[in-house]
C-alpha positions as MATLAB code, in Angstrom:
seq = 'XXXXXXXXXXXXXXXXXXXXXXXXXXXXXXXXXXXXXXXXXXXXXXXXXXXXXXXXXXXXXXXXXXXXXXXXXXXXXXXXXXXXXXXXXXXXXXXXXXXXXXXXXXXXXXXXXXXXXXXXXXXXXXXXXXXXXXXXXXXXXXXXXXXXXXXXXXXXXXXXXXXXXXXXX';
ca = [
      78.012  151.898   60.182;
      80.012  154.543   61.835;
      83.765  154.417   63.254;
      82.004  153.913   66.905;
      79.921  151.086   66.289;
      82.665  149.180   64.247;
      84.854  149.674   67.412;
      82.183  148.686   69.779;
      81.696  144.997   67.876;
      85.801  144.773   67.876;
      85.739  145.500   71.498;
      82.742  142.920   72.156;
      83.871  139.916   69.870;
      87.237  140.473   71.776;
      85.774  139.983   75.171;
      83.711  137.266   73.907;
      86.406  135.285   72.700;
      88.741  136.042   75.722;
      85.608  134.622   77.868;
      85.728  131.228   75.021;
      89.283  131.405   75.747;
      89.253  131.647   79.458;
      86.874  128.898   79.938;
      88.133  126.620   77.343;
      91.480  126.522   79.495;
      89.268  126.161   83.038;
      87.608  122.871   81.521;
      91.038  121.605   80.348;
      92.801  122.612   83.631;
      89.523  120.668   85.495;
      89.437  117.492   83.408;
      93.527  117.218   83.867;
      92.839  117.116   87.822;
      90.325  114.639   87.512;
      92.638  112.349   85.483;
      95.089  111.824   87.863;
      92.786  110.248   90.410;
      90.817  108.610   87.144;
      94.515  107.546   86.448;
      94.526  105.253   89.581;
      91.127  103.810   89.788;
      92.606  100.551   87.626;
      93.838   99.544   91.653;
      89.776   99.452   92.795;
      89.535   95.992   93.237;
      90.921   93.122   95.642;
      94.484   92.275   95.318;
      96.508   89.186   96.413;
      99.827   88.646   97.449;
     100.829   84.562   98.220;
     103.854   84.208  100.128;
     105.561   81.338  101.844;
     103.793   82.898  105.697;
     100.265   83.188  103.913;
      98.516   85.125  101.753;
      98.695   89.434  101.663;
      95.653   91.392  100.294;
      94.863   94.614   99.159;
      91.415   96.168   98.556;
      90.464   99.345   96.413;
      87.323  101.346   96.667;
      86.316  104.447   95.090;
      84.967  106.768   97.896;
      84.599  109.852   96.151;
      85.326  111.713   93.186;
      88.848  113.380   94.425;
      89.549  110.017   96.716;
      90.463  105.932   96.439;
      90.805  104.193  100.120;
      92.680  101.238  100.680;
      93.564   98.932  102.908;
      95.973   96.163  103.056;
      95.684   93.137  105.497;
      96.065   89.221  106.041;
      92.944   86.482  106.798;
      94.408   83.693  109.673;
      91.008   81.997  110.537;
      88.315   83.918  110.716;
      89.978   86.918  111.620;
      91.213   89.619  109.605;
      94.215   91.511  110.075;
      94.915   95.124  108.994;
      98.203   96.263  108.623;
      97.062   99.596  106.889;
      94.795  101.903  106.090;
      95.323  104.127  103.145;
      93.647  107.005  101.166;
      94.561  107.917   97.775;
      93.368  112.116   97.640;
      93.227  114.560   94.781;
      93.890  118.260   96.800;
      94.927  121.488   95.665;
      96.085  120.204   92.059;
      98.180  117.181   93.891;
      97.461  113.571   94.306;
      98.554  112.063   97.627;
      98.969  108.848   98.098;
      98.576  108.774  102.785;
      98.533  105.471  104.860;
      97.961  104.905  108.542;
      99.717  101.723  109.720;
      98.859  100.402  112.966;
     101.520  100.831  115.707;
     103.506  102.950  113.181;
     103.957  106.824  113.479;
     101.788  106.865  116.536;
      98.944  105.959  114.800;
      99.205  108.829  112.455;
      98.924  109.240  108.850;
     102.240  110.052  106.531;
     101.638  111.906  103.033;
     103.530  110.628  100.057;
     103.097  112.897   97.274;
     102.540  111.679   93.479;
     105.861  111.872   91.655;
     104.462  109.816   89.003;
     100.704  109.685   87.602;
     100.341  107.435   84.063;
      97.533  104.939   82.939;
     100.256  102.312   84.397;
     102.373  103.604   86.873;
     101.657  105.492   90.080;
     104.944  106.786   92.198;
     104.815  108.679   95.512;
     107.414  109.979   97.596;
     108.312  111.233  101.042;
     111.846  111.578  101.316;
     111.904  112.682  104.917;
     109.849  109.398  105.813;
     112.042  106.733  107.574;
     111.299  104.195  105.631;
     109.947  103.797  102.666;
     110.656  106.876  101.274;
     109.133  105.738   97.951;
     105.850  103.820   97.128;
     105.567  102.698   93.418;
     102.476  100.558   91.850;
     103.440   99.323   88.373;
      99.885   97.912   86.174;
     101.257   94.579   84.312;
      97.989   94.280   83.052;
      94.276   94.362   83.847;
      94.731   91.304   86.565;
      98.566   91.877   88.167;
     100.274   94.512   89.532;
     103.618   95.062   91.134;
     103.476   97.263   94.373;
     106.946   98.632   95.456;
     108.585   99.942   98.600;
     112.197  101.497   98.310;
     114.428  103.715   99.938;
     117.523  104.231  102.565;
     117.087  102.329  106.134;
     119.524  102.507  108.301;
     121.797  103.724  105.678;
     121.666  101.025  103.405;
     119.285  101.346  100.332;
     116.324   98.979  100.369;
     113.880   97.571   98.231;
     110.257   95.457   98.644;
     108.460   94.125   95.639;
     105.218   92.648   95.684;
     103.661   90.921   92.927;
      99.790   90.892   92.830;
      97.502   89.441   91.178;
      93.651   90.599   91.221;
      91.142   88.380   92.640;
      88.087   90.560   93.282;
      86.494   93.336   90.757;
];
């Protein structure tokens, strides 16, 4: 084998394992953006909140691969009553966490960005919102959950907790 043709396979098993390389970190970088949106799917499910006015619920679905929706609302009859709709959407690396509360923000969805993404703890943020500026939901275990709003209102720092327990897979 000459000089030339040793150089040649050098040059070739170097681009070949550039290209092994190369896609090795592309499937890593792609299964690590799926995860964070897998990360959150423990919320699909129906989730209840008693309190002393009545009961507060919570439903999960999985509409897509890249997106959760939500929606939170009270039963008084036979009547159902939203109070918001919500999608949870992996974009451009990010997962957003974006509700649209009736007779809020002129009917207009806010985006809350993911400051937090574990197998038990989502966090997102907006810290130009008016209130909340944060919205945290912390997994106690397969069948409660605590959902927290916090942040500054009217200059004074505020906090919401809401402890839920699953009634609906």
């Amino acid at each position: 084998m000459t000089i030339i043709q040793s150089d040649k396979i050098m040059k070739t098993g170097a681009k070949f394992f550039i290209a092994v390389v190369s896609l090795a970190i592309l499937y890593a970088w792609t299964i690590k953006q799926a995860n964070d949106i897998q990360k959150a799917e423990w919320l699909i499910g129906t989730w209840e909140n008693k309190t002393q006015k009545g009961s507060i619920y919570e439903t999960w679905t999985k509409t897509g691969n890249n997106e959760l929706s939500g929606k939170s609302y009270s039963i008084k009859g036979k009547d159902t009553i939203v109070f918001e709709n919500i999608r949870l959407v992996q974009e451009n690396k990010k997962l957003f966490y974006i509700p649209t509360v009736k007779n809020q923000n002129d009917g207009l969805p806010v985006l809350f960005a993911a400051k937090t993404i574990s197998e038990n703890q989502l966090v997102f943020e907006n810290p130009e919102h008016d209130f909340p500026q944060i919205i945290a939901y912390t997994k106690i275990n397969s069948d409660s959950l605590i959902a927290e709003i916090s942040g500054t209102k009217n200059g004074q720092k505020r906090k919401q907790t809401f402890l839920m327990k699953r009634v609906k897979r």
